[in-house]
Legacy VTK file of the C-alpha trace (Angstrom):
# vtk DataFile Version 3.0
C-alpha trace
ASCII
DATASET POLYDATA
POINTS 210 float
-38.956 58.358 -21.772
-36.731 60.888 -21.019
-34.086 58.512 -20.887
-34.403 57.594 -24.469
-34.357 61.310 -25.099
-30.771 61.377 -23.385
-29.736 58.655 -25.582
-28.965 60.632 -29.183
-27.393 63.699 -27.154
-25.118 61.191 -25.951
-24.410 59.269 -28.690
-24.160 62.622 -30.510
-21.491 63.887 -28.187
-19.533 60.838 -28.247
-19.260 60.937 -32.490
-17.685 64.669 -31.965
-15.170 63.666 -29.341
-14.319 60.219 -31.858
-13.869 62.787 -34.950
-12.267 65.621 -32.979
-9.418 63.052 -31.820
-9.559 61.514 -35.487
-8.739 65.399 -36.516
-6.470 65.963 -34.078
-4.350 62.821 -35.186
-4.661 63.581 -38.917
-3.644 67.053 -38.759
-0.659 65.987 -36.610
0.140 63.350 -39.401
-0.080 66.318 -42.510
1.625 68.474 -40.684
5.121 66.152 -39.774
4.327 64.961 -43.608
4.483 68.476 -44.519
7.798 68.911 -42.724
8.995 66.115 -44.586
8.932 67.722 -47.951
11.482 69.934 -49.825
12.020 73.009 -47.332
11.574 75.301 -50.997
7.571 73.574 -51.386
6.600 72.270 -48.347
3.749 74.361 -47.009
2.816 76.411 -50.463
2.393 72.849 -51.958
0.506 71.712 -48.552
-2.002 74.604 -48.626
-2.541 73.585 -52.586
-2.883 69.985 -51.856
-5.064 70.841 -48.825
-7.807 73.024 -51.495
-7.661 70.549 -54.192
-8.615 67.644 -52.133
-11.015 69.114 -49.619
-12.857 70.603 -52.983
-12.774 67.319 -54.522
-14.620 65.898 -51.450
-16.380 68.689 -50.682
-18.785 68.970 -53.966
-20.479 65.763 -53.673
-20.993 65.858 -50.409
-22.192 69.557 -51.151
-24.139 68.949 -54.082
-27.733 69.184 -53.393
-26.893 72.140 -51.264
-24.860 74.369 -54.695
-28.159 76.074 -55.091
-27.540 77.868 -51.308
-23.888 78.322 -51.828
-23.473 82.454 -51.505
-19.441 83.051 -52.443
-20.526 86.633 -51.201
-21.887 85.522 -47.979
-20.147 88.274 -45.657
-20.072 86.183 -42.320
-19.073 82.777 -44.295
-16.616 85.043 -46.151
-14.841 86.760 -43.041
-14.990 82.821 -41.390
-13.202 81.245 -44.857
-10.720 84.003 -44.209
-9.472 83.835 -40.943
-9.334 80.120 -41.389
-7.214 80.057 -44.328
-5.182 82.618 -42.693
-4.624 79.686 -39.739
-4.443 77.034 -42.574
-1.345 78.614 -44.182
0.170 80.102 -40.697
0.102 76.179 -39.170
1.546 74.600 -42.883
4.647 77.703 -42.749
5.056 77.238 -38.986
5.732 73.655 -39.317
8.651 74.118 -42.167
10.323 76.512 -39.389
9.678 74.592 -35.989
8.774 71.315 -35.091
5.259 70.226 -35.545
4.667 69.306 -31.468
5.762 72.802 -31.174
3.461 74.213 -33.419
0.494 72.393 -32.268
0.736 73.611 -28.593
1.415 76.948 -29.094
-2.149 76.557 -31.200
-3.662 74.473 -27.932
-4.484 77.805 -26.491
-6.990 77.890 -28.889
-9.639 77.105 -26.199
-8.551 80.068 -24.013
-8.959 82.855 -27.079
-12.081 81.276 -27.944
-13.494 82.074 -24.238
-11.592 86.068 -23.997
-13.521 86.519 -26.958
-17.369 84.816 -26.575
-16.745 86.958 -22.822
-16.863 90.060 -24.306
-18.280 89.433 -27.323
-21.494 87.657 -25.877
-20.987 88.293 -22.409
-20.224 84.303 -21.388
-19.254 82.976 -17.952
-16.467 80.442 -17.413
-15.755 78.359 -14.404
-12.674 79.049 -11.917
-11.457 75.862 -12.700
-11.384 76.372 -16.715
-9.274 79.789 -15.840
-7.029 77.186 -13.804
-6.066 75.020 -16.424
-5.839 77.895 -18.829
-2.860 79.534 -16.545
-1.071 76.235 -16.757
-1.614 75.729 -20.270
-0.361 79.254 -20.868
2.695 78.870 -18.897
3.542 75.170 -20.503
3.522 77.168 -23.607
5.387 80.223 -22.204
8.193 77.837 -21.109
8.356 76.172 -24.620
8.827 79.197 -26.901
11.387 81.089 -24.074
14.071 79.216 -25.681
12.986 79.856 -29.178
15.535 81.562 -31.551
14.760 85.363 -32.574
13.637 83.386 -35.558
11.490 81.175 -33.850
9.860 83.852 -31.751
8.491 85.103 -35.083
6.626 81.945 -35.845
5.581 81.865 -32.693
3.871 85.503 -32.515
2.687 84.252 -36.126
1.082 81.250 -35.073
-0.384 82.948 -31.976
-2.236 85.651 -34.359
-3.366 82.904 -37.058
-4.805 80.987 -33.848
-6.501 84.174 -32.834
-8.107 84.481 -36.799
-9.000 80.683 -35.803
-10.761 81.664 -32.761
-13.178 84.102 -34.338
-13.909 81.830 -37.651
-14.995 78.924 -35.114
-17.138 81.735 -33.042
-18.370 82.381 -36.842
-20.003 79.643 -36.967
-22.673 80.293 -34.761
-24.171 82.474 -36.860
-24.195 80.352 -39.733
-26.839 78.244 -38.936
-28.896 78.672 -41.391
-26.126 77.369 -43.827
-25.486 73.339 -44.515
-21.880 72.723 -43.039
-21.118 71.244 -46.460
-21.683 74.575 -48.057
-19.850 75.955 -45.143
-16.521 73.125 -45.838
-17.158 73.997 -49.990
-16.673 77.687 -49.182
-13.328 77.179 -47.072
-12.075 74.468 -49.306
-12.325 76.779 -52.937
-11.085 80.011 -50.500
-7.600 77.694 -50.150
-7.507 76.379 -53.637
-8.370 80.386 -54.678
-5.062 81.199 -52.418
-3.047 78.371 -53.132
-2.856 78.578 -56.359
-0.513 81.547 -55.954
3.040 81.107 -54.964
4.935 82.974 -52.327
8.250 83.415 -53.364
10.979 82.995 -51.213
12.110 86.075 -48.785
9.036 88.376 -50.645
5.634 88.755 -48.805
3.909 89.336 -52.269
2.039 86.870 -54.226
3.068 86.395 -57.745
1.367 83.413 -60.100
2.708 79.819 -60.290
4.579 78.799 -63.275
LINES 1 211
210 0 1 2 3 4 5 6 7 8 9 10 11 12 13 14 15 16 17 18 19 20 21 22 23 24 25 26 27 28 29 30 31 32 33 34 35 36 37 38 39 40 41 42 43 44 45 46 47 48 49 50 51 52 53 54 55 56 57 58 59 60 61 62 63 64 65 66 67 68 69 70 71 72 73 74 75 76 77 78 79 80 81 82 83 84 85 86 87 88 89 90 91 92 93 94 95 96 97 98 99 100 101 102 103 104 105 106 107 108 109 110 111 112 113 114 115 116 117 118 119 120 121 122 123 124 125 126 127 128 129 130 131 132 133 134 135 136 137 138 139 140 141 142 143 144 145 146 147 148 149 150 151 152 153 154 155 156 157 158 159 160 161 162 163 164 165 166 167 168 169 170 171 172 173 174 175 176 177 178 179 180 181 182 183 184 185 186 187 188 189 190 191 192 193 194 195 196 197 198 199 200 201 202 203 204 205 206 207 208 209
């Protein structure tokens, strides 16, 4: 019996690590797509596509859940936020450095995630995670030393957008009671809300698309 009990954790954990490399692969594929694109619209017009089509998918599969949608929800708020903020950091950083770049400078993820559920929730992490953190830390130390002053910009950019990604993925613990659909729905109409604005070139202010 508790054999078969083992058997859907399993299976379970196996489906997450099949869609987590799935993700990983797709979001390396937008993201050298995105590069591909007119340097003037690439990652405006990425974070645009990107609401558009994950709203489009998102409201069926959301549907019998609208009723428990709360657009004032202050957690699922703060957790839309900081991942849009990554969203639009990772689509920028990619018309500026090379996508393999981009991607492990954001592989620390993992490590921020852990700094913050220590002090936030007072975890405990094994010598040998702290081990393999160092090294990661140093691959990516090594990688950015021979950025441009440019290039160190990104970099400092796309280390505080993975930050912002840390805490909306700790977020999520206390959004439970929420159907990840809603959760997907929320983020999904917080990018198409952003991206419908343009940046304009050398100006940090928003001003409406044409």
């Amino acid at each position: 019996m508790a054999e078969m009990a083992d058997e859907p954790k399993t299976d379970t954990k196996l489906l997450a690590l099949v869609l987590m490399i799935v993700a990983g692969f797709l979001i390396a594929l937008i993201m050298e797509a995105t590069r591909e694109l007119d340097r003037d619209l690439d990652w405006q017009s990425a974070v645009l596509t990107r609401g558009l089509f994950g709203t489009l998918v998102s409201v069926p599969l959301a549907w019998r859940f609208l009723p428990k949608i709360h657009a004032f929800h202050k957690t699922l708020f703060f957790r839309s936020s900081f991942a849009v903020v990554f969203l639009i950091a990772i689509f920028y950083s990619v018309s500026k450095i090379l996508p393999a770049d981009a991607i492990a400078i954001t592989s620390t993820q993992p490590i921020i995630i852990a700094i913050i559920s220590i002090f936030w929730f007072g975890s405990r992490y094994f010598f040998k995670f702290w081990v393999f953190s160092v090294l990661a830390v140093v691959g990516v130390v090594i990688l950015v030393s021979a950025k441009t002053p440019d290039g160190m910009v990104v970099v400092g950019m796309l280390v505080a957008a993975t930050v912002c990604r840390g805490f909306s993925i700790i977020l999520l613990r206390f959004l439970k009671d929420i159907p990840p659909s809603i959760i997907a729905l929320h983020f999904s109409l917080l990018v198409l809300l952003v991206g419908s604005k343009r940046w304009p070139q050398n100006s940090g202010q928003f001003v409406k698309v044409s």
